[in-house]
C-alpha positions as CSV (number, residue, x, y, z in Angstrom):
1,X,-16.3,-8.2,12.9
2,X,-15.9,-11.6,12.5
3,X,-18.8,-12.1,10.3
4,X,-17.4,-9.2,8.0
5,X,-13.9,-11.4,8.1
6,X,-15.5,-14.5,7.5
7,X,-17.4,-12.7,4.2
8,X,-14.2,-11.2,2.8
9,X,-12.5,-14.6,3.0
10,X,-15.3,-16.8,1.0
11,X,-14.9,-13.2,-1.2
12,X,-11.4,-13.8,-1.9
13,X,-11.3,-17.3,-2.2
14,X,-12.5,-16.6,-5.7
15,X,-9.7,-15.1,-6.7
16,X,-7.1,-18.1,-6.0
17,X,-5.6,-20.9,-8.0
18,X,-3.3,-23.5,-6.3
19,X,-2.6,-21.9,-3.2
20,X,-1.7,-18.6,-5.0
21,X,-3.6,-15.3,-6.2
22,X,-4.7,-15.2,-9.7
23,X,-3.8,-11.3,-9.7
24,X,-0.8,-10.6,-9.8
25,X,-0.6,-7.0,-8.4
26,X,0.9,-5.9,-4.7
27,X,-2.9,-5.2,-3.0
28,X,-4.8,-8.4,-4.4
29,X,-1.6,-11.0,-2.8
30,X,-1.3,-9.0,0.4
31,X,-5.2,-8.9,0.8
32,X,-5.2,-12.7,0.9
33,X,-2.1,-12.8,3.5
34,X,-3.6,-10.8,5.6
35,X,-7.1,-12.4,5.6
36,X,-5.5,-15.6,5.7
37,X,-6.6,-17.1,2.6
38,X,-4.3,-19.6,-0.1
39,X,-1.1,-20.9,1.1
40,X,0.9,-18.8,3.0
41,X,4.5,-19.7,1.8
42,X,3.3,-19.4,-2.0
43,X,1.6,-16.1,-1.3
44,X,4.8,-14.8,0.6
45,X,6.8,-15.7,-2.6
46,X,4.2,-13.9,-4.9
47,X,4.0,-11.2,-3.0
48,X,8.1,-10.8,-2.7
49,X,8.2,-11.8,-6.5
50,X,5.8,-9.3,-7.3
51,X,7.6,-6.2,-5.6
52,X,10.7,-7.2,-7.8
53,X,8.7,-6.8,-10.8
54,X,7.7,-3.3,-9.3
55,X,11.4,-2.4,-9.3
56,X,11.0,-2.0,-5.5
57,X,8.0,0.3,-5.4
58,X,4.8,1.2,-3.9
59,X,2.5,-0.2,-6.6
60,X,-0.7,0.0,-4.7
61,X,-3.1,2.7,-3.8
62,X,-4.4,4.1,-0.4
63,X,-6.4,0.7,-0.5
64,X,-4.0,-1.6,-1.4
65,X,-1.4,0.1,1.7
66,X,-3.9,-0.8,4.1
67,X,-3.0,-4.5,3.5
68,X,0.6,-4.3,2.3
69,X,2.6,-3.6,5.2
70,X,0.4,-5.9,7.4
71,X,1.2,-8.7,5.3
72,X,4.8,-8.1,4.7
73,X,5.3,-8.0,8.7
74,X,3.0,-11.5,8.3
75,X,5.6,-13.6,6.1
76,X,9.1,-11.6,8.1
77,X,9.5,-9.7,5.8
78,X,9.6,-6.3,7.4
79,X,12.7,-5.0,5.8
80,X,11.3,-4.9,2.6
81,X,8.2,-2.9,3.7
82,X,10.9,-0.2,4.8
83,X,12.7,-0.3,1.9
84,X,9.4,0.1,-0.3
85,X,8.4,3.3,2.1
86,X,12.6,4.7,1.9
87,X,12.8,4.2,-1.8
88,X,14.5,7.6,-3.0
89,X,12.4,7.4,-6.2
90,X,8.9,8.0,-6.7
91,X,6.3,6.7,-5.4
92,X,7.9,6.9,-2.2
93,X,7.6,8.5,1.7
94,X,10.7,9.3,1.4
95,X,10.5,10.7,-2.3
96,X,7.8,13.3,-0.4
97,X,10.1,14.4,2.4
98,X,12.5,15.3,-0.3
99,X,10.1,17.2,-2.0
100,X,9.3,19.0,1.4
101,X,6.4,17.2,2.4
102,X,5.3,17.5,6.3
103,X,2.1,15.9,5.7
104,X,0.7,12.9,4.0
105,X,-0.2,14.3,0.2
106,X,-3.5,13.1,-1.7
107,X,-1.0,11.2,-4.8
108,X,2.9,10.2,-5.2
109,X,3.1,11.7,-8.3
110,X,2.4,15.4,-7.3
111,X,0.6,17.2,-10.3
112,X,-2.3,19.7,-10.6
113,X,-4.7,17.4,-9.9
114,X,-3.2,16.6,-6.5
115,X,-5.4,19.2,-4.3
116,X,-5.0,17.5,-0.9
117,X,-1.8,17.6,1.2
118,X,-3.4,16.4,4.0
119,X,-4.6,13.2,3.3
120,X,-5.3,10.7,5.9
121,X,-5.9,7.9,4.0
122,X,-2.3,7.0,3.7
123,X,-1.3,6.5,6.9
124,X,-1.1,3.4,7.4
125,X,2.8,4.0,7.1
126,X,2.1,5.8,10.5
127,X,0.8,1.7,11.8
128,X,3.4,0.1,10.1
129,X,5.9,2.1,12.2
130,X,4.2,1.7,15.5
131,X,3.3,-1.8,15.3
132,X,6.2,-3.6,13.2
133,X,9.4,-0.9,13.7
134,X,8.7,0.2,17.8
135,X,6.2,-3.2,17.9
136,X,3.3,-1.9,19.8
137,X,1.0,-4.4,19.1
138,X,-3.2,-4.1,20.5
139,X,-4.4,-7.3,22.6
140,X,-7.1,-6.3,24.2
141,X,-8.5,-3.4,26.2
142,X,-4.9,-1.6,27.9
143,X,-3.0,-4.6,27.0
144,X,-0.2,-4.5,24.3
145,X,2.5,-7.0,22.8
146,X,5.8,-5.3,22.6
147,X,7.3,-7.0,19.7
148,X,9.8,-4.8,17.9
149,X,11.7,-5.5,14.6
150,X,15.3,-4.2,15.1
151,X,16.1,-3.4,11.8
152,X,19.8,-3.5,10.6
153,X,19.3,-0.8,8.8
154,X,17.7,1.5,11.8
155,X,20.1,2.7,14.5
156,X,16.6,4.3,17.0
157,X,13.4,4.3,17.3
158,X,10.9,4.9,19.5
159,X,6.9,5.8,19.5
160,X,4.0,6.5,22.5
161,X,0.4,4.9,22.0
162,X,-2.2,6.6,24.4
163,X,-5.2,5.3,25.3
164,X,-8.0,6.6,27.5
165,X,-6.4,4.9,31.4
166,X,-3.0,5.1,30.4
167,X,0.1,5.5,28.0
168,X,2.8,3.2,27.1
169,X,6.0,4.7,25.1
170,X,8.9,2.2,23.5
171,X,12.1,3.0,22.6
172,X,14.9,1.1,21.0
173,X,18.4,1.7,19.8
174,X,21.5,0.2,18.8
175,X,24.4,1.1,20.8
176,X,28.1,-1.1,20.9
177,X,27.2,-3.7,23.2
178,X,23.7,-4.4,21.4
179,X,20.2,-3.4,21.6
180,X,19.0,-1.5,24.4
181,X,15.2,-1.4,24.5
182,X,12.7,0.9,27.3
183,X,9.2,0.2,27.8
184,X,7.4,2.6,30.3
185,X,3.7,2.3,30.7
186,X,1.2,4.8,32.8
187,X,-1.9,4.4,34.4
188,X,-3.9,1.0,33.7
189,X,-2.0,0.1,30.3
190,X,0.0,-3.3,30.3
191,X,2.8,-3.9,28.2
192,X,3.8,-7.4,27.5
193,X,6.8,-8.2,26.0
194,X,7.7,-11.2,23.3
195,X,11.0,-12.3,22.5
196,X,10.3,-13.9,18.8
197,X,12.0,-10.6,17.0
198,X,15.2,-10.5,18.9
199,X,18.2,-11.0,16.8
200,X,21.8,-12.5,17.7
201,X,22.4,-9.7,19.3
202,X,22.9,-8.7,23.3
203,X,19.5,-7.1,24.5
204,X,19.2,-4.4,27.4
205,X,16.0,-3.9,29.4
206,X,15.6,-0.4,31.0
């Protein structure tokens, strides 16, 4: 795996120019934040510059998705990965709940050429929500970094990760006093917990 990593960075060294990417589309810059390569405070910039061009929108295929959300929880900027996934227009999540959607769907722009509605290959939204919203975060084996991101703009939310000795479950929500937040863990799973996310705001362990 690291080999592989190592590869894809020399790969997309090729494609920078001062620091920043010489492609100027959502996948390409979030690619290189999330491999590491180029300056990260230029990329960040790009990348936020970019998604203003896009008039706030998914402008990426089930490739580029894969990178996207990892590297706007890289720069802080996990608010804007939400609003790109509750945008009310097309292409959108939330434009396919409102169109009834209980799956993940093959394309955003349902036509008659969209024959799958049941297409795995864009869920990372389902990663982005357990790993940046709920921040379950992988270590090693049975070991996870709770690191949520208590969005102003979310009120709950809470996820469950099993693995094959144990279960761990996070929950969050906003109530008047501040934030309270429950980890549970079963079996051999360890939850960890990091403080870097935590706003100005009173925090409740249960």
């Amino acid at each position: 795996c690291q080999e592989d990593n190592a590869k894809a960075r020399n790969n997309l060294g090729r494609y920078l120019e001062n620091g920043k990417c010489t492609i100027n589309t959502q996948t390409a810059i979030s690619a290189l934040l999330v491999f590491e390569v180029g300056d990260k405070e230029l990329l960040a910039k790009q990348l936020v510059e970019q998604i203003a061009k896009d008039d706030g929108h998914l402008h990426c295929g089930m490739f580029g998705v894969q990178f996207l959300y990892k590297a706007l929880d890289k720069i802080g900027r996990v608010d804007l990965a939400y609003d790109l996934i509750m945008n009310k227009t097309a292409p959108s999540f939330y434009d396919w709940l409102n169109r009834g959607a209980t799956t993940l769907w093959e394309t955003f722009d349902e036509t008659a050429k969209t024959k799958s509605k049941n297409h795995h290959m864009f869920s990372n939204v389902l990663y982005f929500l357990t790993e940046s919203i709920c921040g379950v975060r992988w270590q090693s084996k049975d070991v996870f970094k709770i690191q949520p991101s208590f969005l102003s703009k979310l009120h709950f939310a809470k996820c469950e990760r099993k693995t094959k000795t144990g279960q761990l479950s996070v929950e969050w929500r906003r109530e008047e006093k501040g934030i309270v937040l429950k980890i549970q863990t079963k079996g051999d799973v360890t939850a960890v917990y990091s403080t870097n996310k935590i706003p100005n705001e009173e925090t409740t362990f249960l």
